[in-house]
KEDOSE-357774 format. One record per residue (C-alpha): y, z, x. Coordinates in Angstrom, 1 decimal. Each point is the difference from the previous one (the first is absolute). Example, Ala and Ser with C-alpha at 12.3 -4.5 7.8 and 13.67 -1.06 7.14 Angstrom:
BEGIN
<r><north>-4.5</north><up>7.8</up><east>12.3</east></r>
<r><north>3.4</north><up>-0.7</up><east>1.4</east></r>
//
This chain:
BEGIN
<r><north>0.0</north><up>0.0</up><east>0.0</east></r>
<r><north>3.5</north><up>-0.8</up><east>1.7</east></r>
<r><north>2.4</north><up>2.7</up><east>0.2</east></r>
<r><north>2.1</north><up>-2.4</up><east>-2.5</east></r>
<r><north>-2.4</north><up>0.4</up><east>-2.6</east></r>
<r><north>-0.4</north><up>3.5</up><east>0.8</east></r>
<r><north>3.2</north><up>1.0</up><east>-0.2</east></r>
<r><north>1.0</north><up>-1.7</up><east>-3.4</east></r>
<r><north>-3.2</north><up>1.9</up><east>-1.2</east></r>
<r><north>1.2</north><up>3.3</up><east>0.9</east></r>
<r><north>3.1</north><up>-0.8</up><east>-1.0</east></r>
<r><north>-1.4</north><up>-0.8</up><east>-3.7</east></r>
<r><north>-2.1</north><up>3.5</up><east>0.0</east></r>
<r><north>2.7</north><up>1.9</up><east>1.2</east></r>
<r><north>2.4</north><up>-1.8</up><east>-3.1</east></r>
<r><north>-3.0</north><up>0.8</up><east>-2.6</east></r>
<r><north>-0.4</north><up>3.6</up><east>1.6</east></r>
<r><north>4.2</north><up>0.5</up><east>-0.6</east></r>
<r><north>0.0</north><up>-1.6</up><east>-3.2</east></r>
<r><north>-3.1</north><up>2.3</up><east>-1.3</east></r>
<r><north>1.8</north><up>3.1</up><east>1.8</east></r>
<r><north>3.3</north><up>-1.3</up><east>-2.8</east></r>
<r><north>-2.0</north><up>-0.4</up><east>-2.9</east></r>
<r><north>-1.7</north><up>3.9</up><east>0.6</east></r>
<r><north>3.7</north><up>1.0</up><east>0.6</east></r>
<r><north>1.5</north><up>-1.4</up><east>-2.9</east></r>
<r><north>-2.9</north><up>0.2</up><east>-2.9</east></r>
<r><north>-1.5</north><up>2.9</up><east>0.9</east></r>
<r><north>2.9</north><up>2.8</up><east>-1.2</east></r>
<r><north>-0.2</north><up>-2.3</up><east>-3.2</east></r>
<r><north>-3.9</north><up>-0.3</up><east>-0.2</east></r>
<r><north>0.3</north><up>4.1</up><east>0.4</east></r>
<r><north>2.6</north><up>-0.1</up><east>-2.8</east></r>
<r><north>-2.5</north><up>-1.9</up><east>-2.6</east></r>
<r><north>-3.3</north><up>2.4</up><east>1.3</east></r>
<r><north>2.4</north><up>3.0</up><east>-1.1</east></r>
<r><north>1.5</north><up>-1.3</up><east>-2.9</east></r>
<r><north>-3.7</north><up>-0.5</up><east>-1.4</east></r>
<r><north>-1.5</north><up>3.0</up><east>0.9</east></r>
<r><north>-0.2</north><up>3.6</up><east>-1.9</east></r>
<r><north>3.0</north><up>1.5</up><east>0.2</east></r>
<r><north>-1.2</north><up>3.8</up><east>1.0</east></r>
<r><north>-2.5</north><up>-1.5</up><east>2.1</east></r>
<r><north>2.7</north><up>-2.0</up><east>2.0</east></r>
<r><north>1.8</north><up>3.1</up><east>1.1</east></r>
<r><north>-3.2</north><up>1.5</up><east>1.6</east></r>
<r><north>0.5</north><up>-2.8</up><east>2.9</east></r>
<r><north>-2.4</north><up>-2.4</up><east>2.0</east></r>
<r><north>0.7</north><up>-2.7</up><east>-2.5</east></r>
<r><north>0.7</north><up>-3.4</up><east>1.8</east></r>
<r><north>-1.9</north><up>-3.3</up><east>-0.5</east></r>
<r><north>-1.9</north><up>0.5</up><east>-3.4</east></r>
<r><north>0.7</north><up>2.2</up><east>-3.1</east></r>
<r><north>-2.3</north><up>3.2</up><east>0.2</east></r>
<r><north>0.6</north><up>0.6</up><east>-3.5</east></r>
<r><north>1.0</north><up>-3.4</up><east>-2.0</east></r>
<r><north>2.3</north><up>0.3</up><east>-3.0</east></r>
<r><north>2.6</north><up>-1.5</up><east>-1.7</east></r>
<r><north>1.7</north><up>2.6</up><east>-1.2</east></r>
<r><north>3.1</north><up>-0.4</up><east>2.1</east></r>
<r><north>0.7</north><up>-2.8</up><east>-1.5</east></r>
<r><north>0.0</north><up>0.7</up><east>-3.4</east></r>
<r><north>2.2</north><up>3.5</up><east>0.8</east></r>
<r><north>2.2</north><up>-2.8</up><east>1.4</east></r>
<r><north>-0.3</north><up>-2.6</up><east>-2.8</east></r>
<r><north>0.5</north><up>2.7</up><east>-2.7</east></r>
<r><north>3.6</north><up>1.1</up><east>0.9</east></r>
<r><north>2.6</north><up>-2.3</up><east>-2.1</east></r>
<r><north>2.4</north><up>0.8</up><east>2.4</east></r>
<r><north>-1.4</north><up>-2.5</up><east>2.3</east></r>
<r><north>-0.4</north><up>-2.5</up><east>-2.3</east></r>
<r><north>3.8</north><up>0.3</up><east>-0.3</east></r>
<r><north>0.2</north><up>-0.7</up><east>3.7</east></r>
<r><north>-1.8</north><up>-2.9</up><east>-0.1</east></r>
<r><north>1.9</north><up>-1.6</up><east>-2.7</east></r>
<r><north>3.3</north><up>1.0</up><east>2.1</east></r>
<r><north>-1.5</north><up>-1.2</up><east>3.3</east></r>
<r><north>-1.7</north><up>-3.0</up><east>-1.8</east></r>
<r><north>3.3</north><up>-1.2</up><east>-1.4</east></r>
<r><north>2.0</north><up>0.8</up><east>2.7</east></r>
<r><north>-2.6</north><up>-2.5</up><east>2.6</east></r>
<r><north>-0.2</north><up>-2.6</up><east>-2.5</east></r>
<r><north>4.0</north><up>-0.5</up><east>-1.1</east></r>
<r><north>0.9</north><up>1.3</up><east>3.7</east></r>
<r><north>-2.0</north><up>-2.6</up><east>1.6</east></r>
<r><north>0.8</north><up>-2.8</up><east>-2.4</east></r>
<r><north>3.7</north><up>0.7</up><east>0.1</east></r>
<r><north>0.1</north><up>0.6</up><east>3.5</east></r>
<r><north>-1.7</north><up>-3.6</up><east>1.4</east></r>
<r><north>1.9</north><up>-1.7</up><east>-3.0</east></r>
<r><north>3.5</north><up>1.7</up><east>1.3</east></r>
<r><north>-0.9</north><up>-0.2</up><east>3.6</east></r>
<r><north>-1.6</north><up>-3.7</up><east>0.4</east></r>
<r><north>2.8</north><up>-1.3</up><east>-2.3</east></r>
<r><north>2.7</north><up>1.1</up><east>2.7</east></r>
<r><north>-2.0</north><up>-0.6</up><east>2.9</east></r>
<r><north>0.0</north><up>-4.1</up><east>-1.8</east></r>
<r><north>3.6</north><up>0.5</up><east>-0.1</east></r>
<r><north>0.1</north><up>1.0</up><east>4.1</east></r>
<r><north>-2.4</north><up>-2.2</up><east>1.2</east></r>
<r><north>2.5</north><up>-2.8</up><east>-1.5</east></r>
<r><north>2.4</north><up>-1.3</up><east>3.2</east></r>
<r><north>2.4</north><up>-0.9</up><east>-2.9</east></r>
<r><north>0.6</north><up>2.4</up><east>-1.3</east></r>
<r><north>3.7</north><up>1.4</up><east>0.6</east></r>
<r><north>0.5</north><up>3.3</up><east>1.3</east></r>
<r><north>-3.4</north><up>-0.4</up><east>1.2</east></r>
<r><north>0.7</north><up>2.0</up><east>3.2</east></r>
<r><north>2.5</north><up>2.3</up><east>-1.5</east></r>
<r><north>-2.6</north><up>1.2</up><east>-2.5</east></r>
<r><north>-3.0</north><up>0.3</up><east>2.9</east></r>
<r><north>2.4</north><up>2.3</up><east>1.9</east></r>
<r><north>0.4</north><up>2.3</up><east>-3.1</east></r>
<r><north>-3.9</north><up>0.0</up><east>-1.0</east></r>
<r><north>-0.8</north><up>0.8</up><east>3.9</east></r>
<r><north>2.5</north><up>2.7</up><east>0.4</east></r>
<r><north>-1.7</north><up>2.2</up><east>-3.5</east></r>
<r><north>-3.5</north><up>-0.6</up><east>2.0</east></r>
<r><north>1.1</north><up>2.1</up><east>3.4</east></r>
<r><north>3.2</north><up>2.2</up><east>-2.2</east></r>
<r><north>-1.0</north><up>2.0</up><east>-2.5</east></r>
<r><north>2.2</north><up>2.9</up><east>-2.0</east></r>
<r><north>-3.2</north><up>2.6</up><east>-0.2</east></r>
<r><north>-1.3</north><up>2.6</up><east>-2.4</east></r>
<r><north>2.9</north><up>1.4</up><east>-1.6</east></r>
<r><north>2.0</north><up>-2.9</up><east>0.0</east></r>
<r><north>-2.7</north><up>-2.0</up><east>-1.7</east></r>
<r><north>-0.9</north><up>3.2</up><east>-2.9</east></r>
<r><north>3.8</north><up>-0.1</up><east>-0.7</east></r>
<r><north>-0.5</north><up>-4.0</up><east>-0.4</east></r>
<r><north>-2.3</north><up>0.1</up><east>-2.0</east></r>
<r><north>1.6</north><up>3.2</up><east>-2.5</east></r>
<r><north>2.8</north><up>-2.5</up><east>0.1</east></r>
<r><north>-2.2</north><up>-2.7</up><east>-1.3</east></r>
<r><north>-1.5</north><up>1.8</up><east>-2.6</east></r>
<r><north>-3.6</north><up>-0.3</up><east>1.7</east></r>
<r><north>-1.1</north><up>3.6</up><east>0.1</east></r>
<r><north>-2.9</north><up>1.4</up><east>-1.8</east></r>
<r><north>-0.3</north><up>-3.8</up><east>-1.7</east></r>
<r><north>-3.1</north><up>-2.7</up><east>1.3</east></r>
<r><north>2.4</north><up>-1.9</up><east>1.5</east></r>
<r><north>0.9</north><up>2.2</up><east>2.9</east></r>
<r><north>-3.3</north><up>-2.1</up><east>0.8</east></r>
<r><north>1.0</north><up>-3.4</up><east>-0.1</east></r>
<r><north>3.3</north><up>-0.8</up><east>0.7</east></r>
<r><north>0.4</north><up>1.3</up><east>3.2</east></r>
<r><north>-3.3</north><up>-2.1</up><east>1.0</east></r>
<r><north>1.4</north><up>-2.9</up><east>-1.4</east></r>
<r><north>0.9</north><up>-1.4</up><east>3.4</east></r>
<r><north>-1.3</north><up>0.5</up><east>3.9</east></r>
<r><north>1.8</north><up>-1.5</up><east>2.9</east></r>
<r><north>-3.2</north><up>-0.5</up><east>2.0</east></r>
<r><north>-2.2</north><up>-1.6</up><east>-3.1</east></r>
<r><north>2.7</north><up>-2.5</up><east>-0.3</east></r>
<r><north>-0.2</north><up>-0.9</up><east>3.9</east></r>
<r><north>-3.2</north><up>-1.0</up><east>-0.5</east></r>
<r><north>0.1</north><up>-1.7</up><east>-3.1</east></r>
<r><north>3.2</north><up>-1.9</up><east>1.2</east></r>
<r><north>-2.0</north><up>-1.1</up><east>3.1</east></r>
<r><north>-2.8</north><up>-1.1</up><east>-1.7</east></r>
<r><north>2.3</north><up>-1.8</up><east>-2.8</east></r>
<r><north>1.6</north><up>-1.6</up><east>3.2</east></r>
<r><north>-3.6</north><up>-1.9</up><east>0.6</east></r>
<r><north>0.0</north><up>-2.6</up><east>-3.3</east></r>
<r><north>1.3</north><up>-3.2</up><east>0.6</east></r>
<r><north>3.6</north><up>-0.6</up><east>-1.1</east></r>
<r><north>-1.0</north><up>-3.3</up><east>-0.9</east></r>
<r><north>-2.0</north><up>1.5</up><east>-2.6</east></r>
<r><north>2.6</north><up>1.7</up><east>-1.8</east></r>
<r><north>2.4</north><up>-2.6</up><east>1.0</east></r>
<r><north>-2.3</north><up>-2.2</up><east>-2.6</east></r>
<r><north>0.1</north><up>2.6</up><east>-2.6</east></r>
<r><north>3.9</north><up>0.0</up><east>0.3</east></r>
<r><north>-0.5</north><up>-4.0</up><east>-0.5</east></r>
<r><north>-1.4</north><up>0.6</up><east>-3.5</east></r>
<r><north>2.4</north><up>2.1</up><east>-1.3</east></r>
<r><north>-1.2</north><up>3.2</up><east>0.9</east></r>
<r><north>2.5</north><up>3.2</up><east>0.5</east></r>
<r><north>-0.4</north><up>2.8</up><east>2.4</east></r>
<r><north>-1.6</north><up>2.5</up><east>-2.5</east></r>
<r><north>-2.7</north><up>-3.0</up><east>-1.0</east></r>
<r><north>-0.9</north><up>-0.6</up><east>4.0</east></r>
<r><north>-0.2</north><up>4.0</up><east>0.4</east></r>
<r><north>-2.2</north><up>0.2</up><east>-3.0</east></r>
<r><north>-2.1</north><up>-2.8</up><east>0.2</east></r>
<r><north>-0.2</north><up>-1.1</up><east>3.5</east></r>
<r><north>0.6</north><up>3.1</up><east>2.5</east></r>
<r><north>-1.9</north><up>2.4</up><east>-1.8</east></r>
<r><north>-3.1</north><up>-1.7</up><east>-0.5</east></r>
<r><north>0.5</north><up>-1.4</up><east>3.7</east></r>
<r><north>0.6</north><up>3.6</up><east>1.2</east></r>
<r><north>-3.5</north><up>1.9</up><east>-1.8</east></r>
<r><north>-1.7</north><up>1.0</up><east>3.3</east></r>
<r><north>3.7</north><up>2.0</up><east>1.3</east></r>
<r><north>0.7</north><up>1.1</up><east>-3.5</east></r>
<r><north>-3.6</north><up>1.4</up><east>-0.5</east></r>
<r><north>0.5</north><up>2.3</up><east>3.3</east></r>
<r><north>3.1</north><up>1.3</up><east>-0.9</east></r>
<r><north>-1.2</north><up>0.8</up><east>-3.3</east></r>
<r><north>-3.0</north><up>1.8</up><east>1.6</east></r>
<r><north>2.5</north><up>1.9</up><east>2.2</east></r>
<r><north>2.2</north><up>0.7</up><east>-3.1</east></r>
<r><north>-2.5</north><up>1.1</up><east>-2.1</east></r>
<r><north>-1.6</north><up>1.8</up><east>2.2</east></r>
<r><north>2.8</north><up>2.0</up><east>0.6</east></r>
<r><north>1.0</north><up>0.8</up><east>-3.4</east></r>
<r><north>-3.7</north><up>1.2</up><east>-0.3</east></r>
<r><north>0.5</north><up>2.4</up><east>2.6</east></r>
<r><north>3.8</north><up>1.2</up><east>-0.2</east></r>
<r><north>0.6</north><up>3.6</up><east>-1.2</east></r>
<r><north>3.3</north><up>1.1</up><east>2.0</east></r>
<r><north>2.2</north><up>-1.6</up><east>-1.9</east></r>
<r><north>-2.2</north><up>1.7</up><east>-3.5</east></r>
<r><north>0.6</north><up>3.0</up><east>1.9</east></r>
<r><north>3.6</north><up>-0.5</up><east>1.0</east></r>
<r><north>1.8</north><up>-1.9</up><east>-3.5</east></r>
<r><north>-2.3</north><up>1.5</up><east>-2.4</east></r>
<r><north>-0.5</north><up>3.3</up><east>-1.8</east></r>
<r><north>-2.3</north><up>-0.9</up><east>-3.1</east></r>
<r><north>-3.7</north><up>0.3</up><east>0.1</east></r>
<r><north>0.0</north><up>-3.2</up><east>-2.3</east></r>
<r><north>1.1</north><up>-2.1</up><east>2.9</east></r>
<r><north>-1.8</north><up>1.4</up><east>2.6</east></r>
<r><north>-2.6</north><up>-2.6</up><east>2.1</east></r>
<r><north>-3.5</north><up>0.2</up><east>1.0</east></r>
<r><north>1.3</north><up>0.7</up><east>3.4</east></r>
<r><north>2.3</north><up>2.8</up><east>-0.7</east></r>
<r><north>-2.3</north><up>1.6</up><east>-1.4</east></r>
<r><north>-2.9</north><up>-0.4</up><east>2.2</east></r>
<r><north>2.1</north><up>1.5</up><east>2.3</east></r>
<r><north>0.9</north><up>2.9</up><east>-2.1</east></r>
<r><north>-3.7</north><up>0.6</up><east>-0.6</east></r>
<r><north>-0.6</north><up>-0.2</up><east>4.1</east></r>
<r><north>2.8</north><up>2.0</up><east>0.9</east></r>
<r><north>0.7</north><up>2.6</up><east>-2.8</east></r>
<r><north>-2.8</north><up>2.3</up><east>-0.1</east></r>
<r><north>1.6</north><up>1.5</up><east>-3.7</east></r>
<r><north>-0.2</north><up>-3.8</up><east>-0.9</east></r>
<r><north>-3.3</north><up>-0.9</up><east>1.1</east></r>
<r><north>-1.4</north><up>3.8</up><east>-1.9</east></r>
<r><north>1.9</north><up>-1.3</up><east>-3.3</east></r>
<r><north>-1.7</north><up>-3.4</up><east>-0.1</east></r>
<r><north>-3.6</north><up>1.5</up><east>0.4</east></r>
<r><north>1.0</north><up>2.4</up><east>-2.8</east></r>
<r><north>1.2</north><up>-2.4</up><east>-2.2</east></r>
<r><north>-3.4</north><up>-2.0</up><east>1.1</east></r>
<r><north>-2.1</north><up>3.2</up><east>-0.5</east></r>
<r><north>1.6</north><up>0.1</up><east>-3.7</east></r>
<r><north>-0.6</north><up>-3.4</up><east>-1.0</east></r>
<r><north>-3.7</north><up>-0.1</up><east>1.3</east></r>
<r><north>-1.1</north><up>3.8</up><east>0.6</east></r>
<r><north>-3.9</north><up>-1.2</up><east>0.1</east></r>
<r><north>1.1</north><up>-1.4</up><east>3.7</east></r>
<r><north>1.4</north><up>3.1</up><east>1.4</east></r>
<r><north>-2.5</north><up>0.7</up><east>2.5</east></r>
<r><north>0.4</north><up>-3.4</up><east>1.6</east></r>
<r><north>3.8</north><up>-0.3</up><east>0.1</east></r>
<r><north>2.3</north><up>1.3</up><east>3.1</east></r>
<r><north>3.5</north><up>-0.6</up><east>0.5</east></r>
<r><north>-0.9</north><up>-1.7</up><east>3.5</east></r>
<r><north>-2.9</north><up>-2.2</up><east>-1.7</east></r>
<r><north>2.8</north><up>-1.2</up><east>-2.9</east></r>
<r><north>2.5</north><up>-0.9</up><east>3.5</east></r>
<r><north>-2.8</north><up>-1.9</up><east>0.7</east></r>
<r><north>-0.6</north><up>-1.9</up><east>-2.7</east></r>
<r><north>3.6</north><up>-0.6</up><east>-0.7</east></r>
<r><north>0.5</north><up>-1.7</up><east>2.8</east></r>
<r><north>-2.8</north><up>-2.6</up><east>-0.9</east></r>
<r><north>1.4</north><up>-0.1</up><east>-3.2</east></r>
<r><north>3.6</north><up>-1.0</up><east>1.4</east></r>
<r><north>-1.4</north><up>-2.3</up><east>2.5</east></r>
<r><north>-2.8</north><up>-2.2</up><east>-1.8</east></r>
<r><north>2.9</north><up>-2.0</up><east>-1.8</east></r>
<r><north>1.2</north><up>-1.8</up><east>3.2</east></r>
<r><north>-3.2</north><up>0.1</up><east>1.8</east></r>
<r><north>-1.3</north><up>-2.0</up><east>-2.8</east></r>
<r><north>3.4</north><up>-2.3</up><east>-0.2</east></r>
<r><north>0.1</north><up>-1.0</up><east>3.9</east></r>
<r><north>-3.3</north><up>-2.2</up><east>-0.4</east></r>
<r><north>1.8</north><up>-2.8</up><east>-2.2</east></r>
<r><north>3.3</north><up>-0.4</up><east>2.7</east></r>
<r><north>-1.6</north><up>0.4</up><east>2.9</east></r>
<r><north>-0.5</north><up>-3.6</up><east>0.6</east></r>
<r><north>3.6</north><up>-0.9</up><east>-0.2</east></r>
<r><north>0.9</north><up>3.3</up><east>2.1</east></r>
<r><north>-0.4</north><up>-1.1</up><east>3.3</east></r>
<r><north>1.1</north><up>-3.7</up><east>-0.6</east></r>
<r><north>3.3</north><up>1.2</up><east>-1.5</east></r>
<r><north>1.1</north><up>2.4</up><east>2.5</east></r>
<r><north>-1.0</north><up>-2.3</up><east>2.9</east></r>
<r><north>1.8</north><up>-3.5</up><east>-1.2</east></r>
<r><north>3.0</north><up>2.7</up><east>-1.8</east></r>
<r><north>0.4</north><up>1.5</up><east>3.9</east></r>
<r><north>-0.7</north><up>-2.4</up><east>2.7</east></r>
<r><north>1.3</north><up>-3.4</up><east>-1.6</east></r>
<r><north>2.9</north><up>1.2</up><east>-1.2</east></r>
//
């Protein structure tokens, strides 16, 4: 065997070894997550459970499933990923068309202004007083509207818009067709693989967002799946008044409930939505973010 062939051999165990060493890493806290989630709940806190459930149940679940306070959070989060995201590539896409346009006047002018709010930014207080000014606090749309629009999504967009031909659009213009018809019917369409990542990024981030539940919002009727997972991990008092309200609903399941078994399967709960979501756009997400980036 030459030392060629030898080396590109090693070189492909040692990749397999690293990439075997990342997948450990990075499923196993979340393999551990779904083993305790399933397991009895009194049985969990003895210890010594890892790779299989020593006591299989799905009780956690249903403790979790039978609050209707997290069915409110779903229907808060749920709305607030679908309309975010929606409004959010619409908004963002439509002025990134507008940018990506060399005629457009004050082209430069407005580019200067967008960059400066990416690296400048007035900070917490200034932004809560903003928003009491505009009537956003404690209402759904302290959620959307100040996601409508991100400085770095429309970079790449713009750059990938920058990529089909003018001539194209330049034959559009030919048959009578206006800006808001070559947007709508040409650019979009042309632009799916981009738009589909930053929708994944968009939505994934509305999935996951609780500060600014925590920050602009005081009523439990718009609290998200995130806030209050995180109250449940981090508030004992919390976590104690969910398993009673569990315990109440469904006494027969009291001896395989515990407050650290219903974190568990919480966090499933919250995260199966996106897990099961990422499948469908993860074809264009790699394609979208590599022309949106590099030809631009």
């Amino acid at each position: 065997m030459s030392s060629t062939r030898f080396g590109s051999r090693a070189f492909d165990i040692f990749n397999v070894l690293v990439m075997i060493a990342v997948v450990i890493v990075t499923l196993g806290p979340f393999w551990f997550t779904i083993v305790g989630s399933l397991n009895n709940g009194l049985d969990y806190l003895r210890g010594g459970v890892y790779f299989w459930p020593r006591e299989f149940t799905w009780a956690n679940y249903r403790a979790v499933l039978v609050d209707s306070t997290i069915y409110q959070a779903f229907m808060v989060t749920g709305f607030r990923t679908i309309v975010g995201t929606l409004i959010h590539v619409l908004f963002t896409s439509l002025i990134a068309y507008g940018m990506s346009r060399t005629y457009l006047i004050g082209r430069n002018f407005y580019m200067a202004v967008i960059m400066f709010t990416m690296f400048f930014g007035g900070g917490l207080i200034p932004t809560y007083i903003l928003y009491k000014d505009l009537g956003l606090l404690n209402t759904v749309w302290v959620y959307i509207v100040p996601g409508m629009f991100s400085v770095w999504d429309m970079i790449i967009i713009m750059s990938f818009m920058r990529t089909i031909p003018d001539a194209l659009l330049e034959s559009a213009r030919m048959d009578g067709a206006g800006e808001y018809r070559l947007f709508l019917q040409f650019i979009l369409p042309l632009s799916k693989p981009v738009l589909a990542a930053i929708t994944l990024f968009n939505g994934v981030y509305h999935w996951n967002s609780y500060f600014d539940a925590m920050m602009f919002t005081t009523k439990d009727s718009l609290q998200t799946v995130q806030l209050f997972l995180m109250r449940m991990v981090t508030s004992a008092d919390f976590a104690q008044g969910v398993n009673a309200s569990a315990l109440a609903n469904i006494p027969s399941q009291a001896m395989k409930i515990s407050p650290e078994t219903m974190k568990l399967a919480m966090m499933m709960v919250v995260s199966i939505p996106i897990i099961l979501i990422y499948p469908f756009l993860q074809k264009y997400f790699v394609k979208g973010i590599m022309i949106g980036s590099i030809k631009g």
